[in-house]
Every structure is written in structure tokens, then in C-alpha cells.
C-alpha positions in Angstrom: 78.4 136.9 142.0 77.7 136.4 145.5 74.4 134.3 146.4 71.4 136.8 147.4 70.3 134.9 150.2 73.9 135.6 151.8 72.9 138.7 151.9 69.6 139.2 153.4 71.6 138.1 157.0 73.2 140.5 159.3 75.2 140.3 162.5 73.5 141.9 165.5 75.2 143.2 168.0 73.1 144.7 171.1 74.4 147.6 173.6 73.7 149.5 176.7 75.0 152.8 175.9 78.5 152.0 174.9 79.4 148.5 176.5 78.7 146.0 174.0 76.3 143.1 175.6 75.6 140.3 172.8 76.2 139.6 169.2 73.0 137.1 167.5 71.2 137.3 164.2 68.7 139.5 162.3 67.6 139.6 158.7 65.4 141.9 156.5 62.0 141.6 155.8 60.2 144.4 153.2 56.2 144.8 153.2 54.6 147.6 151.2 57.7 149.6 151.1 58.6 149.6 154.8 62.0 147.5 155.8 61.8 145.8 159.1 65.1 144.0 161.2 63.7 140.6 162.5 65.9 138.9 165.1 64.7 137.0 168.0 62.7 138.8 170.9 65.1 137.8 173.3 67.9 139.6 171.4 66.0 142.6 172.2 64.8 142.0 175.5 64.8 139.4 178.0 63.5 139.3 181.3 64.9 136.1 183.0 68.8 136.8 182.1 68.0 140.3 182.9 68.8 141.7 179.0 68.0 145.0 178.4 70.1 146.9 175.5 69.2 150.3 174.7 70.1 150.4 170.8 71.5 147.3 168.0 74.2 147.9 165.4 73.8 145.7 162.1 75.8 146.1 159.3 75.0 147.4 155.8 76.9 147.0 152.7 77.6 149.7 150.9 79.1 148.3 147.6 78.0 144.6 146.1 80.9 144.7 143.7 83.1 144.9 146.4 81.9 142.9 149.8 84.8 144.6 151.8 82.9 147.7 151.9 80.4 148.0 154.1 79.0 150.3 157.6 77.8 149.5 161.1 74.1 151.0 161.7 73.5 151.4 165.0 69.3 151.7 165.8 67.6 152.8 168.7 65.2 150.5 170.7 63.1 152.7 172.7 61.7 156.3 172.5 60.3 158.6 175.0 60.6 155.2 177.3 58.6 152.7 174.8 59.8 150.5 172.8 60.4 150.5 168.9 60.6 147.1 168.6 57.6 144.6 168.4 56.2 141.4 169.4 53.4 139.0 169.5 51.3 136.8 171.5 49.8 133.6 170.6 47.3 131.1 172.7 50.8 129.6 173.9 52.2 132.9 175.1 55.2 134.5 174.1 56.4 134.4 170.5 60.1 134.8 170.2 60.5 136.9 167.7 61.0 140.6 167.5 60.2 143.5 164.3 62.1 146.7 164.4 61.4 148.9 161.5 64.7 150.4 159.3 64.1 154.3 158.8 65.1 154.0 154.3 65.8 157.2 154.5 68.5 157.4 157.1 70.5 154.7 155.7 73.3 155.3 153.6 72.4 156.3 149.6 74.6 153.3 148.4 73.1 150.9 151.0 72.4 147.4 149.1 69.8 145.1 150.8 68.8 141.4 150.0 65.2 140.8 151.3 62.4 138.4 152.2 58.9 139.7 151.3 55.4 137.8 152.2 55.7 136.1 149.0 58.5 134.2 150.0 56.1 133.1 153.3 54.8 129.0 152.4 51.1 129.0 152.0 50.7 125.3 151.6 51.7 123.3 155.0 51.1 120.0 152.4 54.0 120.9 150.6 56.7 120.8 153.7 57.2 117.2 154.7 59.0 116.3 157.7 62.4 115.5 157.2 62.7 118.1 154.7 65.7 119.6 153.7 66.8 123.3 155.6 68.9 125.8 155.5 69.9 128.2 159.0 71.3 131.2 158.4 73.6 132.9 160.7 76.7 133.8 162.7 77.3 130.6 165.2 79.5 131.7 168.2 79.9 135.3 166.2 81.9 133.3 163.3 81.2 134.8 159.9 83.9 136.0 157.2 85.3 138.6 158.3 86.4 140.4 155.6 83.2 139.8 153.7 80.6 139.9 156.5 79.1 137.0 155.6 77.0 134.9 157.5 77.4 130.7 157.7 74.9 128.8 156.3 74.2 125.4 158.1 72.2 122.4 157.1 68.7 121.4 158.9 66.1 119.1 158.6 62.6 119.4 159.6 61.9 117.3 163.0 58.1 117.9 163.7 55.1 118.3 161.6 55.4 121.7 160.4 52.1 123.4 160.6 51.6 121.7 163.7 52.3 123.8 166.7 54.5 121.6 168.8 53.9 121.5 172.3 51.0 123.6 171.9 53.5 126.5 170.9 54.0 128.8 167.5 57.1 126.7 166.4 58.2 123.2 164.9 61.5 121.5 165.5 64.6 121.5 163.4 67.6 119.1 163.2 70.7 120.7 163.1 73.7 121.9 164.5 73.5 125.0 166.1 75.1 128.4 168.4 75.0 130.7 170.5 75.0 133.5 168.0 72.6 132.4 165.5 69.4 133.4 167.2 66.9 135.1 164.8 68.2 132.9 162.0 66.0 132.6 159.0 65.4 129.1 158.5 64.8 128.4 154.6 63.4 125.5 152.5 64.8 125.6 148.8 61.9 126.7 146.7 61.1 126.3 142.8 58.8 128.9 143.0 58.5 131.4 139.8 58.8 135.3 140.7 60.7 135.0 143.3 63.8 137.4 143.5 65.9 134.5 144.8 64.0 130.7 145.0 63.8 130.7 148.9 60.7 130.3 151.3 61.1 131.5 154.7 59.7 128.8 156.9 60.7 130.5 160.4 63.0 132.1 162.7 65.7 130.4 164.8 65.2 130.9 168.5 67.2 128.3 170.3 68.3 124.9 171.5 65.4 122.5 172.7 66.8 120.4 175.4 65.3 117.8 177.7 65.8 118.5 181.6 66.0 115.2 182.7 68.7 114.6 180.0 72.3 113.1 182.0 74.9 115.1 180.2 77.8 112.2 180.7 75.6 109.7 179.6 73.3 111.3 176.9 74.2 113.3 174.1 72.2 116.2 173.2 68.9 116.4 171.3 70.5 118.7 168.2 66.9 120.0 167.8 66.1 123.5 167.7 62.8 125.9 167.8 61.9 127.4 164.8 59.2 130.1 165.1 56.8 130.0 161.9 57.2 132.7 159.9 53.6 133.6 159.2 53.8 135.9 162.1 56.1 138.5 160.6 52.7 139.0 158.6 51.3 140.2 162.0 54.1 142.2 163.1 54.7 144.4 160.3 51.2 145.2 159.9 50.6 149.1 159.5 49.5 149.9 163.1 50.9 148.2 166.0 51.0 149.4 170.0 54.8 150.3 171.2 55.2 148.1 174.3 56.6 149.8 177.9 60.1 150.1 177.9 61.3 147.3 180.6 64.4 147.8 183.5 67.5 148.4 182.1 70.2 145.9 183.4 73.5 144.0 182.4 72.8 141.3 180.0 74.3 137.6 180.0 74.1 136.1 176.3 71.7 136.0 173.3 
């Protein structure tokens, strides 16, 4: 039997019209009956590499007895020019990560999802010590098993004091190896928490490498630490009523 939190992961793969752009990470997240895709923001839109895909294709198994069978969903981003997707802001800014709600009823009947809820959010910041033991979910440089579509899971550590926004921003630092590819990761902390459909707490959401500029890249190795967005905020972005934002400029994207 294949591990559940295997299968709450999905490959994104972002478009504008037919030309495939970039291929990251998403994974679902159910509140009150409604299914949401979270990935990073930037996978969806960003400004400064000019990325501006019109629709996303994730895929969705179709039969848990046999992993080989499964579809590629393809989702709109924007309608009647605003977007479907959506964000937040914080004190600090920009928070990379991005909500676009799954219409159930247009997925196929024999679609099988693994998902977090808000009861796998942590509620007690006493109980994550630094140094703590992660796990990143995800498809680094697009590499998954391809026969399964299954995501890689990689090992992390928690580098900052988690509940403490580092920098003055909605994230704390990971240790760990990481892609291209794997942006909008769920980052998870094993949990022994009764109830749960599979003992995992969502801590946060992969966004990307943190990297010093001053950093000489003969001499100096790099950092290995990541951003990790806190998860709380999925709390805020799948709340009942939210504002579409403006659809941006379309262009030609670089990478997630």
C-alpha cells in the first residue's frame, strides 16, 4: 500500500495556451468540502521573470490499486481577465504562495485524492524545535517516478526559530537539499497526533533557495537553506470570500 502522504503531491506544469512554460509543485488542501491546489505564487505568476501562464495541468490518479493509471487536469487561471488564483499579503509584503480552488465536480468520478486539512496545521510553535526533523515533498529538476507519478521525498531540518518570522518575513529557514522544480513543496514534520488520516503536520510551503549575495561561488559553498512559508496562511486563503486579483501581462516565462 502506497504511503498517503505520497499522494497528496502533484507535478505542476504551467502553460501559455499550448507551449509548455514550467514544471514545479502543488498539493491538495480540503476545507469545508472545497478542494484547493496550493503551489507557490510564483508558479502562477511572476512579475520580475516575466511569468505569466494562462492555465496549469496537475495530474490525478484515477485507480489507487493500480498507480499507472492516472489523467492530466488541465485548470484555468484567469476568467473574464481576473484571476482564479489567490494570494496574500502580510506586514513583510508578498507571501509566496498561491490557492486555486479544484471544481469536485469536474474531475473525473474515479479521481482518488490524498489531502491536508487545517487539522493537520501545528497550533503549538513550543512543540517545533529548531533542528527538527523535515520532510520536502516534490519533483526536483521534474524527477519523479515516472510510471507511478510519484513525487521524491527529501530530508530537511529546521534552521530558524519556527514561529519567528525571519527577516521580518512569513517564513523560517530549512536545511536541505533542494531544485528547481520543487517550489510549492509541502514541507512536513512527522506527527503522533491521534485523528489524523495520515500522522503529518504541514509546517509550510517550499518557495526557494536562500542565498547570500556577497557569497564568492569558487570559494564558498552554498548556504543549503531554503524559505519555507508557514502554513497558517492557507487558513486565510481558502477562506469563503476572497477578491479575484487583475489578470497581469501575459509574457514568456523563464523557470519556476
Amino acid at each position: 500500500m502506497i504511503e498517503p502522504l505520497l499522494l497528496t503531491t502533484t507535478q505542476v506544469v504551467t502553460f501559455a495556451g499550448t507551449s509548455e512554460l514550467t514544471r514545479a509543485t502543488g498539493f491538495y488542501f480540503e476545507r469545508d468540502e472545497r478542494l484547493f491546489l496550493i503551489t507557490s505564487r510564483h508558479v502562477l505568476f511572476d512579475a520580475p521573470s516575466k511569468h505569466s501562464p494562462d492555465r496549469l495541468e496537475i495530474t490525478v490518479r484515477t485507480d489507487t490499486a493500480n498507480l499507472t493509471k492516472s489523467v492530466q487536469y488541465s485548470m484555468p487561471l484567469y476568467r473574464d481577465g481576473l484571476s482564479l488564483w489567490r494570494t496574500a499579503k502580510d506586514s513583510g509584503g508578498e507571501i509566496d504562495v498561491g490557492a486555486l480552488e479544484i471544481e469536485r465536480g469536474k474531475l473525473p468520478k474515479a479521481a482518488t485524492l490524498c489531502c491536508f486539512t487545517p487539522a493537520h496545521l501545528q497550533d503549538s510553535l513550543e512543540e517545533v524545535e529548531v533542528g527538527a526533523s523535515l520532510r520536502v515533498v516534490g519533483f526536483p529538476l521534474g524527477f519523479h517516478d515516472t510510471l507511478h507519478r510519484l513525487p521524491i521525498v527529501r530530508h530537511a531540518a529546521i534552521a530558524s526559530s519556527f514561529g519567528v518570522r525571519f527577516q521580518g518575513q512569513g517564513f523560517f529557514l530549512t536545511d536541505a537539499r533542494t531544485h528547481r522544480g520543487m517550489s510549492g513543496a509541502p514541507v512536513v514534520m512527522r506527527a503522533d497526533t491521534a485523528g489524523l488520516a495520515f500522522p503529518w503536520k504541514l509546517l509550510g510551503v517550499h518557495s526557494s533557495r536562500m542565498e547570500m549575495s556577497g557569497r564568492d561561488v569558487t570559494l564558498d559553498e552554498a548556504l543549503s537553506l531554503n524559505c519555507a512559508w508557514y502554513a497558517d496562511v492557507l487558513m486565510a486563503l481558502t477562506q469563503e470570500a476572497e477578491k479575484a486579483e487583475v489578470r497581469p501581462e501575459s509574457d514568456t516565462a523563464k523557470q519556476a
